[in-house]
C-alpha positions as CSV (number, residue, x, y, z in Angstrom):
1,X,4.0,6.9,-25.3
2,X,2.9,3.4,-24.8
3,X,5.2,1.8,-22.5
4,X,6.4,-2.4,-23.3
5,X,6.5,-5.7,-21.7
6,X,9.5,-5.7,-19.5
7,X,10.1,-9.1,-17.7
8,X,12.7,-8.9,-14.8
9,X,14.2,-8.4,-10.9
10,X,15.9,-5.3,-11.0
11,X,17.9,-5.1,-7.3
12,X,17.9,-1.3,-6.6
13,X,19.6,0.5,-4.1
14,X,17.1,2.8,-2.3
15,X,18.4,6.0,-0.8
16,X,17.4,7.5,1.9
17,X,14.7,10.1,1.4
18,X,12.5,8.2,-1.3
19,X,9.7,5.8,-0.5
20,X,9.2,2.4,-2.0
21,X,6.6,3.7,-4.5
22,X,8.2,6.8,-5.6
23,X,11.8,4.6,-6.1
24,X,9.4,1.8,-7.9
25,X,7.8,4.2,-9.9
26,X,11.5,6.2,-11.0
27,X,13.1,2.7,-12.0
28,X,9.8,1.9,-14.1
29,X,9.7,5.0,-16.6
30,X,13.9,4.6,-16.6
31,X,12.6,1.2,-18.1
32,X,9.8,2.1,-19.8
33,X,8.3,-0.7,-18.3
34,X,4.7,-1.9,-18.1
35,X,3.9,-3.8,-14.8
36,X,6.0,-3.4,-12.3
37,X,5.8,-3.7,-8.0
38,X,8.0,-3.6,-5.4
39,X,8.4,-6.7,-3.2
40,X,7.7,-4.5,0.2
41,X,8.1,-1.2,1.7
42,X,11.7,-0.1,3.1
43,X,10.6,3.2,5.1
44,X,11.9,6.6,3.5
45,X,14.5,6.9,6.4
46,X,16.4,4.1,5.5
47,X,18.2,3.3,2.4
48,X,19.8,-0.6,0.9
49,X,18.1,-3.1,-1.3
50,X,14.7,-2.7,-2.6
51,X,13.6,-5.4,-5.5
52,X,11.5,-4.1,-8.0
53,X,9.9,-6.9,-10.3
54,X,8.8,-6.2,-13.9
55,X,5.9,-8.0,-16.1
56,X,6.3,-12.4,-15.3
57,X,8.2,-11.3,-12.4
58,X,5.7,-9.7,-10.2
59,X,3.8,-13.0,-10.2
60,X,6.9,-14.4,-7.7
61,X,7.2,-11.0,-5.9
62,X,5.6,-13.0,-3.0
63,X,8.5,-15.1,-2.4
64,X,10.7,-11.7,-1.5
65,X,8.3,-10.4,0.6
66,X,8.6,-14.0,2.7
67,X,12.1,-14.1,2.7
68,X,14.7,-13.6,5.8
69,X,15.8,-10.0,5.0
70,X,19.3,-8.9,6.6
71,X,20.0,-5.4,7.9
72,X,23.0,-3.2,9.0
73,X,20.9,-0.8,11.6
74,X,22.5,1.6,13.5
75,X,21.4,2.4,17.4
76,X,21.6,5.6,19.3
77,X,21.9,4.8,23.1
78,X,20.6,7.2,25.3
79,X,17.9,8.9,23.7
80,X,14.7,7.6,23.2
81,X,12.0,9.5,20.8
82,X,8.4,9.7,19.8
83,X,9.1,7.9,16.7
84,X,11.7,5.2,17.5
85,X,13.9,7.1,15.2
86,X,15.4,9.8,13.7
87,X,12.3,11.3,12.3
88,X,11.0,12.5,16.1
89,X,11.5,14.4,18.8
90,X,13.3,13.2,22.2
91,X,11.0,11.7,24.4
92,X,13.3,10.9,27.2
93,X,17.2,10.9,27.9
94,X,19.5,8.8,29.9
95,X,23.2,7.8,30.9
96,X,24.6,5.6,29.2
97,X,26.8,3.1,31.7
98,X,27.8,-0.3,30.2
99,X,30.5,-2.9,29.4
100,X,30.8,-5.4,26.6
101,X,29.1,-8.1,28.7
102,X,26.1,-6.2,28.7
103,X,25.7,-5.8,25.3
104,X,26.2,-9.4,24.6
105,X,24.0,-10.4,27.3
106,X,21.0,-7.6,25.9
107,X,21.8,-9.3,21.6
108,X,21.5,-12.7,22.9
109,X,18.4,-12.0,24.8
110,X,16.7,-10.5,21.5
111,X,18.5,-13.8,19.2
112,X,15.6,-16.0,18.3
113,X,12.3,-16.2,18.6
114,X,10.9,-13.0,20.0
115,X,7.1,-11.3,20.4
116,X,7.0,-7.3,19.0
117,X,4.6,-5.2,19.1
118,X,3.9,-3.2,15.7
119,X,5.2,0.7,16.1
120,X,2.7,3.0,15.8
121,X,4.9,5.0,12.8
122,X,4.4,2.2,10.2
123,X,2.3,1.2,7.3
124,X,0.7,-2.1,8.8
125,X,-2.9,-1.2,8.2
126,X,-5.8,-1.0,10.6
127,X,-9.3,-0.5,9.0
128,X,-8.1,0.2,6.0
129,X,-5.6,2.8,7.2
130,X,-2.0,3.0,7.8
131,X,-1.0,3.6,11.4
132,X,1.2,6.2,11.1
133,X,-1.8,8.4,9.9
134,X,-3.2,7.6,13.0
135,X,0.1,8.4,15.1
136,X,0.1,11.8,13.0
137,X,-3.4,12.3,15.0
138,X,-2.3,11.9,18.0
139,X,-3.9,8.5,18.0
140,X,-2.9,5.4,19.9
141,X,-4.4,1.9,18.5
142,X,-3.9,-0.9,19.6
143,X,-1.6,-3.6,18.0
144,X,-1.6,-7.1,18.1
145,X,1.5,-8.7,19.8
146,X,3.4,-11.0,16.8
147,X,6.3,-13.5,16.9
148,X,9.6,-13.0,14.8
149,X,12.1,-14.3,14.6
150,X,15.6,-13.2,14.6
151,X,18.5,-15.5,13.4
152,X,21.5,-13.5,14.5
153,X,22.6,-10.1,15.6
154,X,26.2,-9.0,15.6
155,X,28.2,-6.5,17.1
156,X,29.9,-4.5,14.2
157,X,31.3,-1.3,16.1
158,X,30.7,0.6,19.6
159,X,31.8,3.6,19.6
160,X,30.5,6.0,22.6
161,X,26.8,5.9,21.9
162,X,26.4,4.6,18.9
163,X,26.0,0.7,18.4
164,X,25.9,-0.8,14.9
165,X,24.4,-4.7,14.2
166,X,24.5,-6.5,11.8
167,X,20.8,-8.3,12.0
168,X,19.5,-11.3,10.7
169,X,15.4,-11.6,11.0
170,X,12.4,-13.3,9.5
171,X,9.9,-11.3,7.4
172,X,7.9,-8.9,9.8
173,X,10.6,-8.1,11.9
174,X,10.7,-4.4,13.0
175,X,14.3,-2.9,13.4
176,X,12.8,0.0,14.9
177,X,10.9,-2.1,17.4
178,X,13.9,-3.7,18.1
179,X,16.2,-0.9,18.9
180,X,13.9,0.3,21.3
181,X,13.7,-3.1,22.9
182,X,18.0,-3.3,23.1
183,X,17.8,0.0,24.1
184,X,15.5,-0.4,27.3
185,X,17.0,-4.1,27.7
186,X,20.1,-2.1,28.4
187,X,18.7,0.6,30.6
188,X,19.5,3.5,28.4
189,X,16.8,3.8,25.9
190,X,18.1,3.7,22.2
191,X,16.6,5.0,19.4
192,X,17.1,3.8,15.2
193,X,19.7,6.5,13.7
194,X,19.9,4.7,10.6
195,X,18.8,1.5,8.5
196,X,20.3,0.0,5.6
197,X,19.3,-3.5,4.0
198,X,21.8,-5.4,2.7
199,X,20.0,-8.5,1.8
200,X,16.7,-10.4,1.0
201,X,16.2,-14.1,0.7
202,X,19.0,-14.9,-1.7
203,X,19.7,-11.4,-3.4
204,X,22.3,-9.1,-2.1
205,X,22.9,-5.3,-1.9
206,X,26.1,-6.4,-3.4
207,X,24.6,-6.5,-7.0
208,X,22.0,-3.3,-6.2
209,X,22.4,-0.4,-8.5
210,X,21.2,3.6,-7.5
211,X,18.8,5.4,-9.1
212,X,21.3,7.6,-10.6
213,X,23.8,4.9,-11.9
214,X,20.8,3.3,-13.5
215,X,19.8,6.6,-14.6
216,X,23.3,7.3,-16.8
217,X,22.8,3.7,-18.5
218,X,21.6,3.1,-22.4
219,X,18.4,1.8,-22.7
220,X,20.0,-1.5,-23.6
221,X,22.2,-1.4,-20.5
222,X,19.4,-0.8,-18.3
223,X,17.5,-3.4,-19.4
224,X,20.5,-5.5,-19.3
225,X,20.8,-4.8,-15.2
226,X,17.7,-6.9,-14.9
227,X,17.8,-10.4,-13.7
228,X,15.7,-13.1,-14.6
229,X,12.6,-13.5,-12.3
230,X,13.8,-16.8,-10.8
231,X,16.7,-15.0,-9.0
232,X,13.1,-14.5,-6.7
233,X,13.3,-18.3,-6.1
234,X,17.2,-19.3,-6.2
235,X,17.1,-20.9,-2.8
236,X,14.0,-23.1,-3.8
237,X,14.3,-26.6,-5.0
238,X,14.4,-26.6,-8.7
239,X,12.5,-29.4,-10.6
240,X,12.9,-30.2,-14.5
241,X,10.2,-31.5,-16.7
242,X,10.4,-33.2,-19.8
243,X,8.5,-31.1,-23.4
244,X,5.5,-33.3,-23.1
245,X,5.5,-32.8,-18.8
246,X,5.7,-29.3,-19.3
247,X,3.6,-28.7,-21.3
248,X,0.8,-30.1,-19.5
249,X,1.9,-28.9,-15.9
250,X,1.2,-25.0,-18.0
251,X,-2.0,-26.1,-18.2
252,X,-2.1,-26.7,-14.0
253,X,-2.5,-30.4,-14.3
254,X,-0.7,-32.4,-11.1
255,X,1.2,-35.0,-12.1
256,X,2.9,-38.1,-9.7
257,X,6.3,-37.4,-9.0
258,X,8.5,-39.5,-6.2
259,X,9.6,-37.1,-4.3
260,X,9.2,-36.3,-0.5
261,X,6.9,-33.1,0.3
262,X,8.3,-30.0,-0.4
263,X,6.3,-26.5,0.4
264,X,8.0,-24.5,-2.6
265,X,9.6,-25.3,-5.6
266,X,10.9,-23.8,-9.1
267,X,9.9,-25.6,-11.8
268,X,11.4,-25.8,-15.4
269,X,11.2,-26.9,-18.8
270,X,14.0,-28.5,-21.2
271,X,16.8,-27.0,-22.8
272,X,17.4,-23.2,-22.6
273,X,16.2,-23.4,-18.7
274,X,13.1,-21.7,-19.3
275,X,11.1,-21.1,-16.0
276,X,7.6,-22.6,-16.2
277,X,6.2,-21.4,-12.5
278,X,6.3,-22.2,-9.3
279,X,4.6,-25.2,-7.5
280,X,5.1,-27.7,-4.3
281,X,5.1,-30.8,-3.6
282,X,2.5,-33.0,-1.4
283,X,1.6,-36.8,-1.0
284,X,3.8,-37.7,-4.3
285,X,2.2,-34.3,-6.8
286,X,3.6,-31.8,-8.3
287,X,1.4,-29.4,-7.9
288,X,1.1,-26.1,-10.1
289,X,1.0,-22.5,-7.5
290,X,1.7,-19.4,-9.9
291,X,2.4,-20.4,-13.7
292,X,4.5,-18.5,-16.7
293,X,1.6,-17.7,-19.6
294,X,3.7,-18.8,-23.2
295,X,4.1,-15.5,-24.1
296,X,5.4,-14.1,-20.9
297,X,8.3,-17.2,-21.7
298,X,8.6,-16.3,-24.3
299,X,9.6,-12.6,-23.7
300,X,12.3,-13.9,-21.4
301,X,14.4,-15.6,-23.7
C-alpha cells in the first residue's frame, strides 16, 4: 500500500532496547507516513526523547540535531568497564571514598567548556565506518580531541554508589565520556548505568509519547499527536511577511529588512501563521536558508 504525505514533529519516547532507526521506522508505518528521519541517534541503552520529523518537517531536522539537549544520566562509581557502560565487561574496580565536597568540586570542574575525546563504542564515523565496528575488532583508532560544552550539571540523588545528574550540554556532548571523566576526576572510576533524555532545544520529554501508547491510538489520533514542524524552531526569532513579501521570499529572493544580524530565524506568512522557511539575517537581508514548497503548506493547514 502506498504510503501519504504526512507533515509533522512527532516527540517519541524511546525505550531502552531499540535504536534510533528501528524506533523511526515503527512510528513511520504507525503513521503511514512517507518521509520521515530522526533528528540524531540516542544509543539503544538509553531511553527519553527522540524527535522524529515527517514530510516539510525533515527539511528543519537540522535545527534539533544543533540544539542543547538535556539528560538525566545515571553513574556507577567504582567500576569502570570496556564500554563506559552497562553494555561491557569490568575493566577495573575501586573503593569508593568521598564526601559531598568532592562531588561538587569534580561537577564544577566538568561545568563549561570542556575537550572529550569521542568513545570508541559510538557511531561517529571514520572512513566511512562507525567506530564501534572497529571497537568490536578489537581496534583502537584514533579520535580527534573536540570542545563541548556543558551548561550545568546537578546533583539529583547519591545514594551509595550510584550518582544521578541532571546534565545540561551542547550538541556533541558524550554522557558516556563524561561519566568516565567524573568518575576518574573522583578517583573511583565510574561507569554510565543508564541514560534518559529529557529534552532537546525547546521540546520536552514531557509531551513524548511510547511506542505503544502511540500504537493503541486511531489513525486520526495518531496523526493528531504530531506537532507542527516549527516546534523545531520555537526558540528562533520569528519574522512575518506581508502576501506580496512572501510570496517572493518562496521564490529565495533577499529582500532589505532593518533589523540587526541574526544567524537563524522562522519566517511566516499572513493570517493563519503559515510557516514559509527558515532564513537569517545579515548586513540588513533577509535571507532565504531551507523554504516550504506550496504544496508542502499547503498539507499543513
Amino acid at each position: 500500500m502506498p504510503r501519504r504525505p504526512v507533515h509533522g514533529v512527532l516527540l517519541l519516547d524511546k525505550p531502552v532496547g531499540l535504536s534510533s532507526n528501528d524506533a523511526l521506522q515503527k512510528a513511520r508505518r504507525l503513521l503511514d507516513a512517507e518521509k520521515a528521519g530522526h533528528t540524531g541517534t540516542l544509543d539503544p541503552l538509553a531511553s527519553g526523547l527522540l524527535p522524529l520529523c515527517f514530510g516539510a518537517a525533515t527539511k528543519f531536522s537540522q535545527a534539533s540535531l544543533d540544539a542543547d539537549k538535556r539528560y538525566l544520566a545515571t553513574l556507577g562509581l567504582g567500576r569502570t568497564t570496556t564500554t563506559g557502560d552497562l553494555e561491557g565487561v569490568t575493566a577495573l574496580e575501586r573503593p569508593v571514598r568521598l564526601d559531598r565536597a568532592d562531588i561538587d568540586a569534580a561537577l564544577a570542574r566538568f561545568t563549561g567548556p570542556i575537550d572529550q575525546r569521542p568513545p570508541m563504542h559510538s557511531a561517529l564515523k571514520h572512513e566511512g565506518r562507525a567506530l564501534y565496528e572497529y571497537a568490536r575488532e578489537g581496534r583502537e583508532v584514533e579520535r580527534q580531541v573536540r570542545r563541548v560544552t556543558v551548561r550545568s550539571i546537578d546533583l539529583l540523588s547519591w545514594a551509595g554508589p550510584t550518582l544521578v545528574l541532571d546534565v545540561r550540554c551542547s550538541k556533541g556532548t558524550y554522557i558516556r565520556t563524561l561519566a568516565e571523566d567524573l568518575g576518574e576526576a573522583l578517583g573511583c572510576g565510574a561507569h554510565l548505568a543508564a541514560l534518559r533524555r529529557t529534552a532537546s532545544g525547546p521540546l520536552s520529554i514531557d509531551d513524548a509519547i511510547t511506542l505503544d501508547a502511540l500504537g493503541e491510538l486511531s489513525a486520526n489520533d495518531r496523526e493528531a499527536r504530531l506537532k507542527a514542524p516549527d516546534a523545531l524552531l520555537a526558540d528562533w526569532p520569528e519574522w512575518r511577511l506581508s502576501a506580496a513579501e512572501a510570496a517572493r521570499f518562496l521564490t529565495g529572493l533577499r529582500r532589505r529588512v532593518d533589523a540587526p544580524d541574526e544567524p537563524r530565524v522562522r519566517v511566516y506568512g499572513p493570517g493563519n501563521r503559515s510557516l514559509l522557511g527558515a532564513a537569517h539575517i545579515t548586513a540588513g537581508e533577509l535571507i532565504p536558508d531551507r523554504l516550504l514548497s506550496p504544496l508542502e503548506i499547503q498539507g499543513m493547514n
